[in-house]
C-alpha positions as CSV (number, residue, x, y, z in Angstrom):
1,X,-10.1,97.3,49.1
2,X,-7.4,95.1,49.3
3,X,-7.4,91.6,51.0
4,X,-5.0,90.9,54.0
5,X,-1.9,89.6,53.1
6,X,-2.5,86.0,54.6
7,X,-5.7,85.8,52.4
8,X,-3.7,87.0,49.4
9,X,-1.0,84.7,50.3
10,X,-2.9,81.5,50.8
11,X,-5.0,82.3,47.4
12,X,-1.7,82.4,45.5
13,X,-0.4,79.2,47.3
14,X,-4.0,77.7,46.1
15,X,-4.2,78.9,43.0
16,X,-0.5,77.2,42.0
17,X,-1.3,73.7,43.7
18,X,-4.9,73.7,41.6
19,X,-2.8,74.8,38.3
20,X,-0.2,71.9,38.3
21,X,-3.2,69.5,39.5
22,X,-5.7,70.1,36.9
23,X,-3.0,71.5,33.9
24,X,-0.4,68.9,35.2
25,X,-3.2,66.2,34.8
26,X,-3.8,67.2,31.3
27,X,0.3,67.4,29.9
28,X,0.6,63.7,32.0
29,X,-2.3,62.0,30.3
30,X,-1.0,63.1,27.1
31,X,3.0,63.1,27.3
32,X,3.1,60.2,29.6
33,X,0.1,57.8,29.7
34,X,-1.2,58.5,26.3
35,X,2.1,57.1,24.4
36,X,2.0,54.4,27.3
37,X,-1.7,53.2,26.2
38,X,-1.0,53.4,22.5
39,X,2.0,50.6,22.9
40,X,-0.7,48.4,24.3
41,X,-1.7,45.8,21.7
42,X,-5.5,46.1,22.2
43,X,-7.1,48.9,22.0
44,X,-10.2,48.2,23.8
45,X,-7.7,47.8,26.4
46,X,-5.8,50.8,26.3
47,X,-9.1,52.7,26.0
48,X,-10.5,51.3,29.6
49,X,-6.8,52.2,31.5
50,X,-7.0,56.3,30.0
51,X,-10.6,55.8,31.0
52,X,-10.8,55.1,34.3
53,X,-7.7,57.0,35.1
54,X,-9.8,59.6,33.6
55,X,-12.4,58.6,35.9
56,X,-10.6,59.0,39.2
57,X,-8.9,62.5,37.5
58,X,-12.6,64.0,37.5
59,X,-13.2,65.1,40.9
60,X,-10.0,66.5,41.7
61,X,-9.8,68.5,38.3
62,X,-13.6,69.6,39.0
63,X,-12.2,70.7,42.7
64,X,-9.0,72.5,41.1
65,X,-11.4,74.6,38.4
66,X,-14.0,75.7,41.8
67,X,-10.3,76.5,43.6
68,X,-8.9,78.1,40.3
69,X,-12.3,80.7,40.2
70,X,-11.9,81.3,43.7
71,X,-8.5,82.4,44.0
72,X,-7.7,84.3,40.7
73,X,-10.9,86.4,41.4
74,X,-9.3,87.6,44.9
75,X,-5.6,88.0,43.2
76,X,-7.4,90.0,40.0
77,X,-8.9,92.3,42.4
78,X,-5.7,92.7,43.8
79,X,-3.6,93.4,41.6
80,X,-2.6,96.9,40.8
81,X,-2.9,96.7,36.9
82,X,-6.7,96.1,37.6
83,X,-9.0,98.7,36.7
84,X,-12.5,97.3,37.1
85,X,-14.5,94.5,35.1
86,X,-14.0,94.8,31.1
87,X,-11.3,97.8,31.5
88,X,-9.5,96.4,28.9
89,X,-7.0,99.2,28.3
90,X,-3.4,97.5,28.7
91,X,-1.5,94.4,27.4
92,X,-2.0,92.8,31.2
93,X,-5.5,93.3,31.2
94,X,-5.9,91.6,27.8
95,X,-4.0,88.8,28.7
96,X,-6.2,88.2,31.7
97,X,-9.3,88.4,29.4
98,X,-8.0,86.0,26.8
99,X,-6.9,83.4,29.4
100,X,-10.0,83.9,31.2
101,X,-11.8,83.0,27.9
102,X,-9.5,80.1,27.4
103,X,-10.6,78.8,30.9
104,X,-13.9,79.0,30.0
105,X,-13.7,77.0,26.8
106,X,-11.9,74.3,28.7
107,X,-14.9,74.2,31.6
108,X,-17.4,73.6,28.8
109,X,-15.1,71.1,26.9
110,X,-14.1,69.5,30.3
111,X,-18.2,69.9,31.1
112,X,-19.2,68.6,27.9
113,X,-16.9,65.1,28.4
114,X,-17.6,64.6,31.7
115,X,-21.5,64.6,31.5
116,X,-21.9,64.2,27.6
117,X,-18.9,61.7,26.2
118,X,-17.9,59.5,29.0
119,X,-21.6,58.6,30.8
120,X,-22.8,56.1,27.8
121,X,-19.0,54.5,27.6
122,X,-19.2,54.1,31.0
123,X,-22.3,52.4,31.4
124,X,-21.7,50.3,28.6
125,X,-18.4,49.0,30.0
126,X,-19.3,48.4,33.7
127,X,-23.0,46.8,32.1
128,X,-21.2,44.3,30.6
129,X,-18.7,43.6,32.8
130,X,-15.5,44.5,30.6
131,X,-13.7,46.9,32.7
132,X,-13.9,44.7,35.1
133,X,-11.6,42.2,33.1
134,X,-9.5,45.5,32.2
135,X,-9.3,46.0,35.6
136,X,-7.7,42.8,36.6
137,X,-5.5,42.2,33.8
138,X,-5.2,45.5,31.5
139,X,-2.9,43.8,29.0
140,X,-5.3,41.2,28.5
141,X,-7.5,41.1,25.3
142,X,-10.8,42.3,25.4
143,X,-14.3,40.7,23.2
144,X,-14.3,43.0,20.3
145,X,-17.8,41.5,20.1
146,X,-19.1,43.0,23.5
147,X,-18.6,46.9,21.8
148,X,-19.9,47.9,18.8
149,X,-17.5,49.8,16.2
150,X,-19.4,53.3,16.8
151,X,-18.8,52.9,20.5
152,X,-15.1,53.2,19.6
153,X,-15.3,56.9,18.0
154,X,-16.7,57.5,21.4
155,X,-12.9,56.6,22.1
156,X,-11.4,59.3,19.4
157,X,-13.8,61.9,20.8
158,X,-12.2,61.4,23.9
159,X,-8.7,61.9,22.6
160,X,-9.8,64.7,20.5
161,X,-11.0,66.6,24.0
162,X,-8.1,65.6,25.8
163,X,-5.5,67.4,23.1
164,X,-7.8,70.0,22.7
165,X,-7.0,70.4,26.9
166,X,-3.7,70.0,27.0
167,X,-3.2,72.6,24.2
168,X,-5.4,74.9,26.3
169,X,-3.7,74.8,29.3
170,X,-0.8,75.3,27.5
171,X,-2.5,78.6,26.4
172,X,-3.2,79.4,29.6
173,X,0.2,79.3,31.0
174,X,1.4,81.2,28.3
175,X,-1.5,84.3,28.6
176,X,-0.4,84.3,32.5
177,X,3.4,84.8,31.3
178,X,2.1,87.5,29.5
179,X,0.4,89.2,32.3
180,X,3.3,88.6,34.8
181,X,5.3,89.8,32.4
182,X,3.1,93.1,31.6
183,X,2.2,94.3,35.2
C-alpha cells in the first residue's frame, strides 16, 4: 500500500532537514571547529569548547537519527525498486542495505560516546569546576594539575569517534547516490 502523497512528501522534506542536521553536524565539527580547536594553544582548552559543543549537538543528532528511522522506513516502502525485507536482488536494493548497515554502525559509535566516552569527562570537568573557567574565557589556560594524563586519551577517543563519523556519513551519502542513481 502506498502512503498519500502528503505523508510521502513531508517524510522526504524530514528525512533531508535530519540528514544535513546530524551529517552536517559531523563534516562542521571536523572541517570547521576541529582545525579551529587545534590552533588553540592549550589543549585542555580546546578539548572543553569541542566538548560542550558536542554537548549541546547531542539531543538534536539523537532527534535527527529517531526522524531519520522514521522517514526512510515510509519512503523504502515506497519506492518501487522495493521488493520486501532482505530481497536483495538489484544494485538499489544493495545500496540501501549497505547504508542501512552504515547507519547502524554510526548509532552504536554515536551510542557508545554518548553514554560510554563523554559521561566520566564530563563529570570530571563540571566536579572540579574547570569548564566553568573554559566557559568564561576559552582561550585561557587551564590547571594541567586538575586532569590526569589518562583523562586526556579520553580526549583522542573522542576524536577517533568523531572521524570515524564524519567518514560514515560520508558513506552514507555516497550509498544513497547509489540508490538514486540505480532506481
Amino acid at each position: 500500500m502506498t502512503p498519500p502523497i502528503w505523508a510521502l512528501s513531508l517524510s522526504y522534506v524530514l528525512h533531508l532537514l535530519t540528514t544535513v542536521v546530524w551529517v552536517g553536524s559531523l563534516v562542521a565539527m571536523q572541517v570547521l571547529l576541529m582545525p579551529f580547536f587545534s590552533r588553540l594553544l592549550d589543549r585542555q582548552a580546546r578539548f572543553f569548547s569541542a566538548l560542550l559543543l558536542q554537548q549541546r549537538l547531542e539531543a538534536p543528532l539523537w532527534f535527527s537519527v529517531l526522524v531519520l528511522v522514521a522517514t526512510g522506513l515510509l519512503q523504502m516502502s515506497a519506492h518501487p525498486s522495493y521488493q520486501g525485507f532482505l530481497a536483495i536482488n538489484s544494485l538499489w536494493s544493495w545500496a540501501i542495505l549497505l547504508k542501512h548497515l552504515l547507519i547502524g554502525v554510526m548509532v552504536v559509535l554515536f551510542a557508545y560516546q554518548s553514554w560510554v566516552v563523554l559521561p566520566p569527562v564530563r563529570r570530571h570537568m563540571y566536579q572540579t569546576g574547570i569548564a566553568l573557567k573554559a566557559l568564561r574565557n576559552p582561550a585561557s589556560p587551564m590547571p594541567h594539575a586538575a586532569l590526569p594524563e589518562a583523562w586526556f586519551s579520553q580526549v583522542t577517543r573522542w576524536q577517533r569517534l568523531m572521524r570515524v563519523h564524519a567518514f560514515l556519513g560520508a558513506l552514507v551519502l555516497l550509498m544513497t547516490a547509489i540508490a538514486r542513481a540505480a532506481s
